[in-house]
SERO-4910 file (N, C-alpha, C, O; in steps of 0.05 Angstrom, whole numbers):
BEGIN
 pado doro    nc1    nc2    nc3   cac1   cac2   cac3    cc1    cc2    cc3    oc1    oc2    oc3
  Unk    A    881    842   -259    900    832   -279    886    825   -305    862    820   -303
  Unk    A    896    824   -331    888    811   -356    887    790   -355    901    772   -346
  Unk    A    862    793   -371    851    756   -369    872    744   -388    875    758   -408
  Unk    A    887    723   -387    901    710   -408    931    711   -405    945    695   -416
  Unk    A    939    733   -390    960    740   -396    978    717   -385    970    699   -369
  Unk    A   1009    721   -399   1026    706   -383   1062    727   -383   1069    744   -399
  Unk    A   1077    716   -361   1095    726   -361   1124    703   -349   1122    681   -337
  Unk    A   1145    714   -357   1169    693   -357   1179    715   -345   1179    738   -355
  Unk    A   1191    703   -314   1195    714   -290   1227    723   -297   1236    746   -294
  Unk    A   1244    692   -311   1272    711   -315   1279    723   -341   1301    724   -353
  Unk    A   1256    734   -348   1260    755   -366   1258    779   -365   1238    787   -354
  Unk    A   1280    806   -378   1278    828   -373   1255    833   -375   1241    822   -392
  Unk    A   1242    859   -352   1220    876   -355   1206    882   -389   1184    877   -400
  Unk    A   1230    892   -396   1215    896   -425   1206    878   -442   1184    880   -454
  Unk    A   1228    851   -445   1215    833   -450   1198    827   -454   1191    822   -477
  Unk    A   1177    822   -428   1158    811   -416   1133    830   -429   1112    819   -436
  Unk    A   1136    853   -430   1107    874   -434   1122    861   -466   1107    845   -477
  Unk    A   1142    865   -477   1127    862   -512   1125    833   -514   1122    827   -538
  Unk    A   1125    809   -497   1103    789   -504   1071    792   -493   1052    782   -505
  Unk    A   1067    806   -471   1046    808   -468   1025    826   -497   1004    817   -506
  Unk    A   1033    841   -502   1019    857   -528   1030    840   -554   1022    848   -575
  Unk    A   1043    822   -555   1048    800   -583   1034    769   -574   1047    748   -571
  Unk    A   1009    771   -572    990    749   -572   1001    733   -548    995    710   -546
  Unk    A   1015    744   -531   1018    729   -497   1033    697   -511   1025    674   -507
  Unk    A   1048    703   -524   1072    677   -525   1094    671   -512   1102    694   -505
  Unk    A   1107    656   -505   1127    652   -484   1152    648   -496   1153    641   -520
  Unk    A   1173    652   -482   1198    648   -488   1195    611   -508   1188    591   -498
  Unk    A   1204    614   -539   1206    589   -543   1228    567   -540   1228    544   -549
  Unk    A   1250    582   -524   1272    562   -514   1277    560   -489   1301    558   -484
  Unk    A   1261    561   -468   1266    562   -434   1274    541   -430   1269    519   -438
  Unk    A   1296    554   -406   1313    532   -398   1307    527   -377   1299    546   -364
  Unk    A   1309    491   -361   1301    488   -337   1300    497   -318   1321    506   -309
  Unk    A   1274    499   -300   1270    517   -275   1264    541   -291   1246    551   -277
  Unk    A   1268    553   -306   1247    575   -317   1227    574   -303   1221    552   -297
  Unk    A   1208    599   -292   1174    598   -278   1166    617   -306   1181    633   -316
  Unk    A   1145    610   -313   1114    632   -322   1094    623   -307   1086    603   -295
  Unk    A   1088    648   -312   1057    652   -297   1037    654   -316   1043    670   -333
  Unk    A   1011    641   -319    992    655   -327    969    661   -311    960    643   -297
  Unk    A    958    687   -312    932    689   -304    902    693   -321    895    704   -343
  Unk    A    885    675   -292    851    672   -309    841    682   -288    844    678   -264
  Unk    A    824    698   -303    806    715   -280    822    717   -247    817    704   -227
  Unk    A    841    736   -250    848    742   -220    857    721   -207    863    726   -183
  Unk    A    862    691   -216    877    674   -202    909    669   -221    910    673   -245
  Unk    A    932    660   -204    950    657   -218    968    629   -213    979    617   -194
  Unk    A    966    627   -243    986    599   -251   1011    599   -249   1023    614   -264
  Unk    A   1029    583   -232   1056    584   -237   1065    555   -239   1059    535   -225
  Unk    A   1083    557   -261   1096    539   -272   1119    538   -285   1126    556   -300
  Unk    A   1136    510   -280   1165    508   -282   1167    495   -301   1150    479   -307
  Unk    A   1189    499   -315   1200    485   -355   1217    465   -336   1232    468   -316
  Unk    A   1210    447   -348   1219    413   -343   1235    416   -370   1222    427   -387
  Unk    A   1258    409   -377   1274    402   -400   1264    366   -404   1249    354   -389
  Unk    A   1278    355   -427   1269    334   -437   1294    320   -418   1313    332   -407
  Unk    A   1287    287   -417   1312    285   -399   1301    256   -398   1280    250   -409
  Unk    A   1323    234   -376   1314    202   -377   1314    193   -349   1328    208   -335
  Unk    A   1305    179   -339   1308    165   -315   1301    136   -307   1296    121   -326
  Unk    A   1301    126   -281   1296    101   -278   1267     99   -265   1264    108   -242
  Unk    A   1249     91   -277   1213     99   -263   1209     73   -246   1221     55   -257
  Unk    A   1198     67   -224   1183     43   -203   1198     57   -183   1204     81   -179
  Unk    A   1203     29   -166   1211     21   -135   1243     17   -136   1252      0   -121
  Unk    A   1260     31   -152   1287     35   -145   1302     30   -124   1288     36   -105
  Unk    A   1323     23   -116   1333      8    -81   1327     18    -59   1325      4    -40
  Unk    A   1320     53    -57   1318     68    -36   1292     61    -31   1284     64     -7
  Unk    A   1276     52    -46   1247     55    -29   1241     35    -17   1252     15    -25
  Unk    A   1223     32      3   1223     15     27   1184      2     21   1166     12      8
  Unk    A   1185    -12     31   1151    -16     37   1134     -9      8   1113      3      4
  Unk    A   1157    -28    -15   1144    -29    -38   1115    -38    -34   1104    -44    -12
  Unk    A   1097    -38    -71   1079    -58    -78   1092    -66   -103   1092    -52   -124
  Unk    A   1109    -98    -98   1108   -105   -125   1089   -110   -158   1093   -113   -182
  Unk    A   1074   -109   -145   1061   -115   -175   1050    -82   -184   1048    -78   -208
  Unk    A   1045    -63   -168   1045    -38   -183   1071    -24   -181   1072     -6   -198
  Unk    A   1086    -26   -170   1122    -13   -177   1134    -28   -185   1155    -15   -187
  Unk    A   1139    -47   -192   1153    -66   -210   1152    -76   -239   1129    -70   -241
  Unk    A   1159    -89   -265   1191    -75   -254   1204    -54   -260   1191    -41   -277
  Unk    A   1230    -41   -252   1233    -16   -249   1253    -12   -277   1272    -28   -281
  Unk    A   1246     13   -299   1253      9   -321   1255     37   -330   1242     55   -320
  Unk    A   1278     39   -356   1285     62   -354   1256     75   -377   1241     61   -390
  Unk    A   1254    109   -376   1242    116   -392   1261    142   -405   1280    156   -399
  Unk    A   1244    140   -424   1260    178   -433   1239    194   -440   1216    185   -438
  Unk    A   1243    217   -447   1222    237   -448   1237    255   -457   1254    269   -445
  Unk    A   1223    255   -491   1239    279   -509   1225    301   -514   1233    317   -531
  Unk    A   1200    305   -498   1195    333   -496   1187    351   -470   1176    346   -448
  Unk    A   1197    369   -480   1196    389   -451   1172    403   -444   1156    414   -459
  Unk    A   1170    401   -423   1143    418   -411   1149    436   -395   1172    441   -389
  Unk    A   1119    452   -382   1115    466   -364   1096    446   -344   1080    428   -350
  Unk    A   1107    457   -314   1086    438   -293   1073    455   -272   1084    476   -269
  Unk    A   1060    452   -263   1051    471   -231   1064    467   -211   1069    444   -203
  Unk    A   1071    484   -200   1097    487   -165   1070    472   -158   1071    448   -162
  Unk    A   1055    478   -153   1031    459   -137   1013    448   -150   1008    447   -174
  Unk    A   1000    438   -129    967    426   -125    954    458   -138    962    481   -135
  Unk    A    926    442   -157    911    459   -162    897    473   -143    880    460   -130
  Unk    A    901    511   -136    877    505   -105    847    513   -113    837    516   -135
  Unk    A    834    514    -89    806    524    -93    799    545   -114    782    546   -132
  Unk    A    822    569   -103    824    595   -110    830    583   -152    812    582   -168
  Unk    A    846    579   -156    844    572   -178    824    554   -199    821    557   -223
  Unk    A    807    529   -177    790    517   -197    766    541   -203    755    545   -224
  Unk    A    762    553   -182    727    570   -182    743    586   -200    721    594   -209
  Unk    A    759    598   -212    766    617   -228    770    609   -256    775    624   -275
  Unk    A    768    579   -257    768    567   -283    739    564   -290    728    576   -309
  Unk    A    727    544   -271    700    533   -265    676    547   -261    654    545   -273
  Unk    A    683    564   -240    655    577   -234    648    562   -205    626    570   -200
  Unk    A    654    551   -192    649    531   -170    669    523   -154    691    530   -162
  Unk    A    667    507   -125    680    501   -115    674    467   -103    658    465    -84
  Unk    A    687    439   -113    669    414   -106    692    410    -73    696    388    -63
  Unk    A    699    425    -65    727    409    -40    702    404    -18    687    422    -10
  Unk    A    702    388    -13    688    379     27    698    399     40    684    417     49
  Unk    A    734    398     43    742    413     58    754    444     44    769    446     25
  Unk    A    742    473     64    743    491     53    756    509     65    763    531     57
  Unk    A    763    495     96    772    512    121    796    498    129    803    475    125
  Unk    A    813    522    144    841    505    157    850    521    179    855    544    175
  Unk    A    853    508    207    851    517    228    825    545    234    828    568    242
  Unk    A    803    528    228    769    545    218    779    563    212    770    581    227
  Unk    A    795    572    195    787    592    169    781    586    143    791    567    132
  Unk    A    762    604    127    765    594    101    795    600     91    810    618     98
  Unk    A    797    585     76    821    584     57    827    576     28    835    553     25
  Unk    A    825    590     11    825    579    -16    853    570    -29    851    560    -51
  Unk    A    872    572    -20    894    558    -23    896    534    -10    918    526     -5
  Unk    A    875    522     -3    872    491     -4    872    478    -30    871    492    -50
  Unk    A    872    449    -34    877    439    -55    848    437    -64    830    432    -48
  Unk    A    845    441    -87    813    429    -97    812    394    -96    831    380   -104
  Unk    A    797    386    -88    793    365    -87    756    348    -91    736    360    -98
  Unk    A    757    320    -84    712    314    -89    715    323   -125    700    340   -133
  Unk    A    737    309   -147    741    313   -164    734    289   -176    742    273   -160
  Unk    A    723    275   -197    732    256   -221    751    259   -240    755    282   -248
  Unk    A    763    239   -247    791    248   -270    770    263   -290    778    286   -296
  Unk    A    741    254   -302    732    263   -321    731    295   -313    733    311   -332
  Unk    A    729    302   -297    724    330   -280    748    354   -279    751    379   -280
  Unk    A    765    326   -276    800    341   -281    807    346   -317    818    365   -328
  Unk    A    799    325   -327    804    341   -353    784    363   -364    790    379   -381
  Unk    A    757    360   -352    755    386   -368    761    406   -358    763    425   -373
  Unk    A    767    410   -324    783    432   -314    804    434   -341    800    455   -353
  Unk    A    824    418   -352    849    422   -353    840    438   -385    854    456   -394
  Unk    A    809    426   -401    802    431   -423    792    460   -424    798    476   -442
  Unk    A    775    468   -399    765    494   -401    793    512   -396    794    532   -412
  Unk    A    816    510   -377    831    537   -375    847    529   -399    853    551   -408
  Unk    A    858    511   -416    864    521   -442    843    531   -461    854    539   -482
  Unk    A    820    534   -461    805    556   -474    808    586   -471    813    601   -490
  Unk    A    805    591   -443    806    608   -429    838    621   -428    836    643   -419
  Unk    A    851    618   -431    884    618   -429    892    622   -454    904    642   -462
  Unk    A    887    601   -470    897    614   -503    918    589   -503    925    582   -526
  Unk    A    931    570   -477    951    556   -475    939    534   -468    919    530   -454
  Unk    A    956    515   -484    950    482   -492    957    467   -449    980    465   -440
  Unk    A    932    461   -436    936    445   -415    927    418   -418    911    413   -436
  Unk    A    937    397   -401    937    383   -396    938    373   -371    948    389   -355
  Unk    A    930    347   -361    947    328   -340    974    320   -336    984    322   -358
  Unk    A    982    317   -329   1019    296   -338   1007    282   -340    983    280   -334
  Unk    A   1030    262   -354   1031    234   -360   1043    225   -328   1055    240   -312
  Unk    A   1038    200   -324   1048    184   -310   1074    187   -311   1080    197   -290
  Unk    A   1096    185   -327   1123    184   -328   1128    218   -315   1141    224   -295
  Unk    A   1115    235   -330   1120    258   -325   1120    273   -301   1131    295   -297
  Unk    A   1100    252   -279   1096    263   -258   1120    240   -237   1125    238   -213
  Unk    A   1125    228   -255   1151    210   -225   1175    233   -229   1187    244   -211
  Unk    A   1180    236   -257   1203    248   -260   1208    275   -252   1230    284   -247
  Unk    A   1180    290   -251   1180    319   -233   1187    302   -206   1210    302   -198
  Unk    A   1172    293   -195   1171    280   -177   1196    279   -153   1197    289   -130
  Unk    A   1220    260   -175   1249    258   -161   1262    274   -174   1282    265   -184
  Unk    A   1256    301   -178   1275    327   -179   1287    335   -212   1303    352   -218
  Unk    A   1269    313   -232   1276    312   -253   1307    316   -262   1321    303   -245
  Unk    A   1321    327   -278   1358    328   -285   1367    327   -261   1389    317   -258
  Unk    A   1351    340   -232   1375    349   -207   1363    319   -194   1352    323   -173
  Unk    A   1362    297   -200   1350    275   -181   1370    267   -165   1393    268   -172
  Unk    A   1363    259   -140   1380    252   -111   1359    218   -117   1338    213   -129
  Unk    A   1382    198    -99   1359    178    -88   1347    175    -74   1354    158    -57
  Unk    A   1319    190    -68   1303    190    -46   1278    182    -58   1268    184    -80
  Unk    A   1271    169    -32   1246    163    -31   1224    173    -31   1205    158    -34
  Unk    A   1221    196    -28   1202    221    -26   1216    250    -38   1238    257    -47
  Unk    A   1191    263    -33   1199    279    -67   1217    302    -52   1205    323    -44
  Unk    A   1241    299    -49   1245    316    -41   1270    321    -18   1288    337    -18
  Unk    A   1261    300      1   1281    292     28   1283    267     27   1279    252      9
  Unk    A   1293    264     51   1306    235     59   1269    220     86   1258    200     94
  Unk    A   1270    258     87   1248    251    119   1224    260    101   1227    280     87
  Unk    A   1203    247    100   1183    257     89   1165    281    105   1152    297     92
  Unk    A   1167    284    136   1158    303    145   1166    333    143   1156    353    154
  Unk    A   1193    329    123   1202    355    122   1189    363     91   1198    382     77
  Unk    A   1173    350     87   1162    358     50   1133    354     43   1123    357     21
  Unk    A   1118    345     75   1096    329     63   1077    327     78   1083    312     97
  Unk    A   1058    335     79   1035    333    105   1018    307     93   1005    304     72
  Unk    A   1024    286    117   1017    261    112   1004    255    139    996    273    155
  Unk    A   1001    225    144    988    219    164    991    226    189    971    232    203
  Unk    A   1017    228    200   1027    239    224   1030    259    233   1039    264    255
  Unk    A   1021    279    213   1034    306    213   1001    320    210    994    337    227
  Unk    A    981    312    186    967    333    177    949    330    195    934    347    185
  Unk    A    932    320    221    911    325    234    890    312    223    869    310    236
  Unk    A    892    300    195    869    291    191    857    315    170    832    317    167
  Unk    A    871    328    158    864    349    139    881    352    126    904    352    134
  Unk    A    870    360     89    899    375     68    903    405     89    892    412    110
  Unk    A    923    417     75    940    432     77    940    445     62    937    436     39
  Unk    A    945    474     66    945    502     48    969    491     29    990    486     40
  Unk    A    967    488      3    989    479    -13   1013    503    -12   1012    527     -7
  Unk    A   1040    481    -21   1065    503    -14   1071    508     16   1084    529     19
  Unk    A   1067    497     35   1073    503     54   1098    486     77   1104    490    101
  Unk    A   1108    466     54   1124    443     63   1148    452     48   1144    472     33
  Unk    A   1169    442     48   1197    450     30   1198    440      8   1200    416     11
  Unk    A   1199    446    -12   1201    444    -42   1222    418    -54   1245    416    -45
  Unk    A   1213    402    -74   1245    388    -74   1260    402    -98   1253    424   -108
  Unk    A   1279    388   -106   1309    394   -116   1302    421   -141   1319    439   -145
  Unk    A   1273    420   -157   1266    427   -176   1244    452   -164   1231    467   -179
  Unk    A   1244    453   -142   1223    479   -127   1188    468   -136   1175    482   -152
  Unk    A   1178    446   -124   1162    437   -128   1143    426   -106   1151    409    -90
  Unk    A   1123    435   -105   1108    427    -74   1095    407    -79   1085    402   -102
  Unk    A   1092    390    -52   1069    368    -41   1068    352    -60   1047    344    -69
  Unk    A   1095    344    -71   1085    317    -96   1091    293    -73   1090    271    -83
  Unk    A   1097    292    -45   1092    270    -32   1074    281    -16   1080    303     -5
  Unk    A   1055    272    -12   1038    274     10   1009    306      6   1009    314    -18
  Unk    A    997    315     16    985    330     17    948    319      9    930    316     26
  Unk    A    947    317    -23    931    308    -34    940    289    -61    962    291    -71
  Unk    A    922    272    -71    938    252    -84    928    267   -113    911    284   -112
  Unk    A    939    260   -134    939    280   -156    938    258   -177    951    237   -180
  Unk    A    910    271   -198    899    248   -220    925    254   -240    937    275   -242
  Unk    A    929    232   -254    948    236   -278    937    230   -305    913    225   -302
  Unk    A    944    229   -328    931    215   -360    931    187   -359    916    173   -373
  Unk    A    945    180   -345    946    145   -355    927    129   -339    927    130   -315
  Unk    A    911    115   -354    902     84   -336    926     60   -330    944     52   -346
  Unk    A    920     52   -301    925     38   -290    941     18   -296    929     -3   -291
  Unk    A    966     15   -305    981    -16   -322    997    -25   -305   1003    -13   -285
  Unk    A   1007    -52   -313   1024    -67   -296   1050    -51   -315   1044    -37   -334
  Unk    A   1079    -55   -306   1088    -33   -317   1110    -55   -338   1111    -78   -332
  Unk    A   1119    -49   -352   1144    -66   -373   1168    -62   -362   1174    -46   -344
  Unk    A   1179    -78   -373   1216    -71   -364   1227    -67   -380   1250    -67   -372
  Unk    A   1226    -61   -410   1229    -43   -433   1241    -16   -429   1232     -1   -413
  Unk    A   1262    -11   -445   1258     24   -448   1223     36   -458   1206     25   -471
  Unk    A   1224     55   -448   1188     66   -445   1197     94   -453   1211    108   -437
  Unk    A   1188    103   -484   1190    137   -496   1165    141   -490   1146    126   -493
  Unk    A   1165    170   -477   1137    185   -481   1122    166   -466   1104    175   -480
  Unk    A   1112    151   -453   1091    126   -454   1072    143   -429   1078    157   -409
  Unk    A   1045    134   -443   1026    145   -438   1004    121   -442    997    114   -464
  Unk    A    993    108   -411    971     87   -420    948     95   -420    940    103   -398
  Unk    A    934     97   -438    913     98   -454    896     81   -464    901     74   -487
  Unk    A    869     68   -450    857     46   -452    831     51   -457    821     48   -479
  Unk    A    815     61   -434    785     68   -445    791     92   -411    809     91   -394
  Unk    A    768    112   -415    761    129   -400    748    111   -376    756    115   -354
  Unk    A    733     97   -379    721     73   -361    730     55   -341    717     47   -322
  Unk    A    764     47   -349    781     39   -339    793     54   -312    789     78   -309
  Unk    A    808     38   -293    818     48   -264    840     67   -276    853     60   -295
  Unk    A    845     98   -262    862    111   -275    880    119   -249    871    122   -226
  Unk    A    905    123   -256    929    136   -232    924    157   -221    922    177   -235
  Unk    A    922    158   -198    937    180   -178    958    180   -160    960    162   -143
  Unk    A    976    200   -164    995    198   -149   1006    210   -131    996    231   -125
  Unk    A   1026    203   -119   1039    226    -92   1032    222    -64   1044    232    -45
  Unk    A   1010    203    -63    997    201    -35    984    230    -23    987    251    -35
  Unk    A    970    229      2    963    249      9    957    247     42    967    229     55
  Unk    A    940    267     52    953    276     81    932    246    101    933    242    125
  Unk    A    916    232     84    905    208    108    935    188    103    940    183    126
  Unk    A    954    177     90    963    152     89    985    157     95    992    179    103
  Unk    A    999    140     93   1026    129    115   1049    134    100   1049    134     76
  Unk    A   1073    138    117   1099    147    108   1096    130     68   1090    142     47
  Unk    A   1101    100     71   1102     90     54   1084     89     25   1089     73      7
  Unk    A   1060    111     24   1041    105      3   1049    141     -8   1036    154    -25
  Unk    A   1075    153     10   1081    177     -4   1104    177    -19   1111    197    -31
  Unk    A   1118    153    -17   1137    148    -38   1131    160    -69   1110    164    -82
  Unk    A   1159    165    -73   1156    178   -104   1140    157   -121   1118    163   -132
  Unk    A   1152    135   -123   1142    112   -144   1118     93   -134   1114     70   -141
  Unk    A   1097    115   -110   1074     95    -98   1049    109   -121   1043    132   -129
  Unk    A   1039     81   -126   1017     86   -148    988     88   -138    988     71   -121
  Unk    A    962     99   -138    934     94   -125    932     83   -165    945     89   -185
  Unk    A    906     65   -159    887     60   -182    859     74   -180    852     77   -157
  Unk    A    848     82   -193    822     91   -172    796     97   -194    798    115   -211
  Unk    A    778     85   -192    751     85   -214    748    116   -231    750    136   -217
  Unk    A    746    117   -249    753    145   -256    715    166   -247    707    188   -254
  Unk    A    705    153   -235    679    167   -223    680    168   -194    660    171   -181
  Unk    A    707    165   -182    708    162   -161    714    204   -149    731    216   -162
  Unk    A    702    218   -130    716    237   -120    713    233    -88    694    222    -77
  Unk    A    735    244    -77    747    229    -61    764    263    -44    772    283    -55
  Unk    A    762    258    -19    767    283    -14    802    289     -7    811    309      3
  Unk    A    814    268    -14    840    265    -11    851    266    -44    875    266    -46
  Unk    A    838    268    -67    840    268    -95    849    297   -104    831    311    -97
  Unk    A    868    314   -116    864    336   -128    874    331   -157    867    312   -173
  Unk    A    890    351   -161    902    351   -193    925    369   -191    927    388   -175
  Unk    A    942    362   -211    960    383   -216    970    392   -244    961    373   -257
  Unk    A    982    407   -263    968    414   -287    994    417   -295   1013    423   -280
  Unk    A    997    412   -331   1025    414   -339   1008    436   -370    987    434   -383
  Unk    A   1026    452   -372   1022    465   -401   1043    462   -418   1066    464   -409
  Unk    A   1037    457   -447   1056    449   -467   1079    473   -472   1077    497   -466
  Unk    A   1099    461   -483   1114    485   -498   1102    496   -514   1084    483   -525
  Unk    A   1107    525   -523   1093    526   -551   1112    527   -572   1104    528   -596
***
């Protein structure tokens, strides 16, 4: 495949080849659930257009086996710009194709290798320059989400249901967590998608975000993005396959030293509009 290239899946054939030979730009009005793909070196990106949209972010009535002082209190936000996100967890197969390397402990699943494992044994500092080198490499502006951005993919963004997990009512039908994974991540994508076609945002591996660690306001919150020092305890979220029904709640927060890698830690990657 071409290094760089990208393509918008519900667009006609032709379409698609005269953005590829017009500097690989994307549709500039995609409408939600849109996928593009881009590919780097033989691995491929897929990602869904999030429209701009509002919701209620914390520990909302459905969820059970809160932590008040990191989900509380629960307040509305909005978010007036639209993105692109990843159906998944970043996998192996994708960081070594950014990187050059592979940091996961775990490399095997049911002793095979498997590179559609999540990358993981990451630092946030480690996750952004992943996110810094494939926008070099790509030509397209990446990033982390924001905190807001990743609750709101999270509960199905515009299509949100009230659930507690991203997805179902039962978390075992979306989420390889404690009871389920053996004691190991999971080939990402392999659980049922929620409302927005989105894998393992409960459970699997827990996923670094942009923001450090805040107690949260009960304010309307635009855009909000905490931003304190790189030094500071920073979010991950989603839970992952060691912890318990309750730490895979949509609105369950980790804090975690940003030098910390951790083999339950991955990432998941949003690219801007252009």
């Amino acid at each position: 495949m071409k290094l760089n290239s990208i393509t918008s899946v519900s667009m006609p054939i032709l379409s698609i080849a005269m953005l590829l030979s017009c500097g690989n730009s994307i549709n500039p009005n995609p409408k939600e659930g849109e996928i593009v793909t881009v590919d780097v070196n033989n691995a491929t990106f897929e990602l869904v257009y999030i429209a701009p949209g509002s919701f209620t972010m914390g520990a909302t009535p459905e969820h059970e086996g809160i932590d008040t002082f990191a989900e509380l209190p629960v307040h509305k936000v909005q978010l007036t710009k639209g993105f692109f996100i990843g159906k998944t967890e970043i996998t192996q197969e994708q960081w070594y194709a950014v990187m050059g390397n592979n940091p996961s402990s775990q490399t095997t699943f049911n002793e095979k290798k498997d590179v559609t494992l999540p990358v993981t044994d990451i630092t946030w500092a480690e996750a952004k320059m992943f996110v810094k080198k494939l926008s070099e490499v790509s030509g397209h502006k990446f990033r982390l989400p924001t905190e807001a951005e990743w609750e709101y993919v999270a509960r199905g963004a515009s299509k949100t249901y009230s659930l507690q997990f991203s997805g179902s009512l039962y978390l075992d039908q979306v989420a390889c967590f404690k009871q389920n994974s053996q004691g190991v991540s999971h080939p990402v994508g392999q659980f049922r998608p929620n409302e927005i076609g989105m894998y393992d945002m409960s459970g699997n591996v827990a996923e670094w975000v942009e923001d450090n660690f805040a107690v949260y306001k009960d304010s309307l919150q635009v855009d909000p993005c905490v931003v304190l020092s790189d030094t500071l305890g920073h979010v991950a979220r989603g839970g992952c396959f060691a912890y318990k029904m309750n730490q895979c709640r949509t609105a369950s927060r980790e804090n975690y030293k940003p030098e910390e890698k951790l083999p339950t830690v991955g990432l998941r990657v949003v690219m801007e509009k252009e």
